[in-house]
Structures are given as C-alpha cells and as structure tokens.
C-alpha positions in Angstrom: 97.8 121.7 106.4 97.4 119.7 110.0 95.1 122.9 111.0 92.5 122.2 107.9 92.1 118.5 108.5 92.0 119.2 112.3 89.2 121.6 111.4 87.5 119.1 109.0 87.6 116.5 111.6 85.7 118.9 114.0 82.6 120.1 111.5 80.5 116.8 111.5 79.2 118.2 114.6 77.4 120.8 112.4 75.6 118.1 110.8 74.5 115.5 113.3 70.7 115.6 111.9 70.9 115.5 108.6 69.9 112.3 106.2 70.5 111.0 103.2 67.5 111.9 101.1 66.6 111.2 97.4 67.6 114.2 95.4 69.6 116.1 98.0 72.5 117.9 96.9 75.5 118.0 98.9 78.8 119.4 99.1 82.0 116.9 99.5 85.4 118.1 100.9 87.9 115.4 101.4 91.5 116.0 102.8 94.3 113.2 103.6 97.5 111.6 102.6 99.0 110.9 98.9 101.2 107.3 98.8 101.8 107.8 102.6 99.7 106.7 105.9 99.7 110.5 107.1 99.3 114.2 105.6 102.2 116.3 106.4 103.8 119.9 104.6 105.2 117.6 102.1 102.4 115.0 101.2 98.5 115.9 101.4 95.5 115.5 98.9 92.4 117.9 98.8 89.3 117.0 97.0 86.2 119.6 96.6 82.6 118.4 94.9 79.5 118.8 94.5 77.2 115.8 95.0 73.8 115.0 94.6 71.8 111.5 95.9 70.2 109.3 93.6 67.9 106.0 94.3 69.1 104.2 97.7 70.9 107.1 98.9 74.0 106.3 96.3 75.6 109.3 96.2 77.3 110.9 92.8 79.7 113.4 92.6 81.9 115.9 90.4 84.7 116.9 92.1 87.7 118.9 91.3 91.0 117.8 93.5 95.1 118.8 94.0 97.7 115.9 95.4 101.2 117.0 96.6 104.4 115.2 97.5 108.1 115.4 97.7 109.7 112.3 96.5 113.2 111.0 96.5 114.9 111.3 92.9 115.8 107.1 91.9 119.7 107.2 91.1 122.3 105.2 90.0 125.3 104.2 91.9 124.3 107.2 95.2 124.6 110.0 92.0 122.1 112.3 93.0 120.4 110.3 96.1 119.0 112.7 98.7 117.5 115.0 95.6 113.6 115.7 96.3 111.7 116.0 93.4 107.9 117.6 93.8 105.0 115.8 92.1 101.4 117.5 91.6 98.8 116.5 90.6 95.3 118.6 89.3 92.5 117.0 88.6 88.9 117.0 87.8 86.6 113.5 88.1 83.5 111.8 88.4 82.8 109.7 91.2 79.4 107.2 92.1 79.3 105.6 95.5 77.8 101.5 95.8 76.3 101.0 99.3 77.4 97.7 100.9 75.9 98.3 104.1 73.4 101.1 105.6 71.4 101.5 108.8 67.9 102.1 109.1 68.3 106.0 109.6 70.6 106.3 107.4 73.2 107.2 109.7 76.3 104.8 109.3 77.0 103.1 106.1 79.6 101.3 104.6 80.1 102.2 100.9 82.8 101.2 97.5 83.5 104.7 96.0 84.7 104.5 92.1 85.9 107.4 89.7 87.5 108.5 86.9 89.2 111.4 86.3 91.3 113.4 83.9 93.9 115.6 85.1 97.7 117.1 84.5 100.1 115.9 86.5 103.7 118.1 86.9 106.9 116.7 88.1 109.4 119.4 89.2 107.0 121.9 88.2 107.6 121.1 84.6 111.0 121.3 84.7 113.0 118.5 83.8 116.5 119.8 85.8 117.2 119.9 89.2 120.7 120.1 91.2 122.7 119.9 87.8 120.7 116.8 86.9 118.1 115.9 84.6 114.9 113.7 85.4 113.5 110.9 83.0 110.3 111.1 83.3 108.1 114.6 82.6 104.9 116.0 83.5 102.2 114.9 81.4 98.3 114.6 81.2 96.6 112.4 83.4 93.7 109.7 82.7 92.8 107.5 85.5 90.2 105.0 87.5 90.3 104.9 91.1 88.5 102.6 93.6 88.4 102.4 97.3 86.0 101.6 100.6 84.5 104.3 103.0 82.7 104.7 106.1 80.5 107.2 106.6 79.2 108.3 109.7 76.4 110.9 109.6 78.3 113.4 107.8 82.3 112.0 108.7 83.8 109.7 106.1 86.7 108.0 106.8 88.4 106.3 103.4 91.4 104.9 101.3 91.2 104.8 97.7 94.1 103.0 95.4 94.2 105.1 92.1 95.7 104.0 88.5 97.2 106.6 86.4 96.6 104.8 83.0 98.8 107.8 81.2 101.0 108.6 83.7 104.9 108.7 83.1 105.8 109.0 87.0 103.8 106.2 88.6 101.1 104.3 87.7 99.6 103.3 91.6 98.7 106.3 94.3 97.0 105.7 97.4 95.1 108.4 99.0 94.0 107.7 102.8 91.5 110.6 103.8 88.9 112.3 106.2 85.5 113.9 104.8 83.2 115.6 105.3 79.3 116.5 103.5 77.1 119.3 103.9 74.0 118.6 103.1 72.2 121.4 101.5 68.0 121.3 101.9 65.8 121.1 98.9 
C-alpha cells in the first residue's frame, strides 16, 4: 500500500502541461487514509473515476471506491478489549467539484468536492462472531453524502473529505485524508 501512494505521488510529473479544458475527460485515482491521519496495511481508501469538465473548469465525476480498517471491538468491563474487528466499505458515487479559487492558467485551484454514493459496507466480513464473541452491529447497505476541500496542483490533489453514512449501523462519520491524481485524456 505505502509503494502505490509513493507511486501516485510521483506521476504528476507526467502531466505538468496539461489544462483544464471545457469538455475534457479525465481519469481520477485517489488513495489515502480512512478515520486516521495516515494510510497504513490496516487503514487506506482507494477511489477510481472517470471525470469529465463542464463550464468553469468544474469537474464531475463517477467513481467507484474500497475503504479498509481494523478497529478495536467496544467492550464492557475489558471483556473482549484488544479484539480487531475489519470494516469495508464498497462503493460506487457521484461527485461535482465547486471552484473557490483558480489561477489564470489554470494551474492551481482551490476547490469544495461534494458526493453521494451508495455502497455495502461489511463488518467482519459479514460475520457477526469473532473470538467466541458476537458483534452488535452488522454489515449493511450504505447511502451517504460526503463533503470536503482540495487543492489541486496541475494534476496533484491534495484533500480531506468528512463523509456521513446516513444508513450505516457501524458509524455514521468517516474521514478520508488523500493524494490524487488526474490524467487528462485529449479530445
């Protein structure tokens, strides 16, 4: 995992003179952290789409994404503490971008991503035991907004976006901190 966002950090370079013109597809890829500052084996987000620009270079895209973690089972009185419990999420969204703030050569701007996005989400890979004890909540579908800001630097974005699982039984809030990157495809 550390090798592919090393990798995406390095690709912008591929990119340095591309622009942001009306009606240019692009591809999105997106890696980073779920509920935690870092990505690590046991916490990372990927997100895949395909994106195309509309008036004032405002970017819309239809992505597909996967969020892993391991987190701590809640227990009372220390039964079961020290129990990791894997969450994952799979999901598939729409996302439009509102510019705040853009250079002349559309270069370096300053963007408020939103989204929605339906998805499953599966605790203990669906199933409800683990280590002789048996978890509350269960994997379910997911239905969610999400909202964040982003810089983007020629083809490098940079982000955080704070989630809400409207019809999620784990957790309702998940913060995703993240690299980009887009590949501008020509016309």
């Amino acid at each position: 995992m550390r090798f592919f966002f090393l990798v995406l950090s390095l690709l912008p370079s591929w990119g340095l003179s591309q622009t942001h013109l009306k009606g240019q597809h692009y591809v999105y890829v997106e890696t980073g952290a779920y509920d935690s500052p870092l990505p690590g084996n046991d916490n990372y987000s990927i997100r895949l789409g395909l994106g195309k620009y509309s008036g004032k270079a405002k970017g819309n895209v239809l992505f597909f994404g996967f969020a892993h973690k391991m987190t701590q089972a809640v227990a009372e009185q220390g039964i079961g503490a020290g129990i990791s419990v894997p969450v994952n999420q799979y999901y598939i969204g729409f996302q439009s971008e509102l510019n705040l703030l853009q250079n002349a050569s559309k270069t370096f701007t300053v963007k408020l991503p939103g989204s929605l996005t339906v998805g499953y989400e599966s605790l203990n890979h669906n199933n409800r035991n683990i280590s002789g004890y048996r978890l509350e909540q269960s994997s379910t579908v997911l239905l969610g907004i999400a909202a964040g800001a982003e810089i983007e630097y020629r083809s490098f974005m940079v982000g955080f976006r704070q989630g809400l699982n409207l019809t999620g039984n784990y957790q309702k809030f998940s913060s995703f901190p993240y690299i980009g990157l887009k590949i501008h495809l020509m016309e």
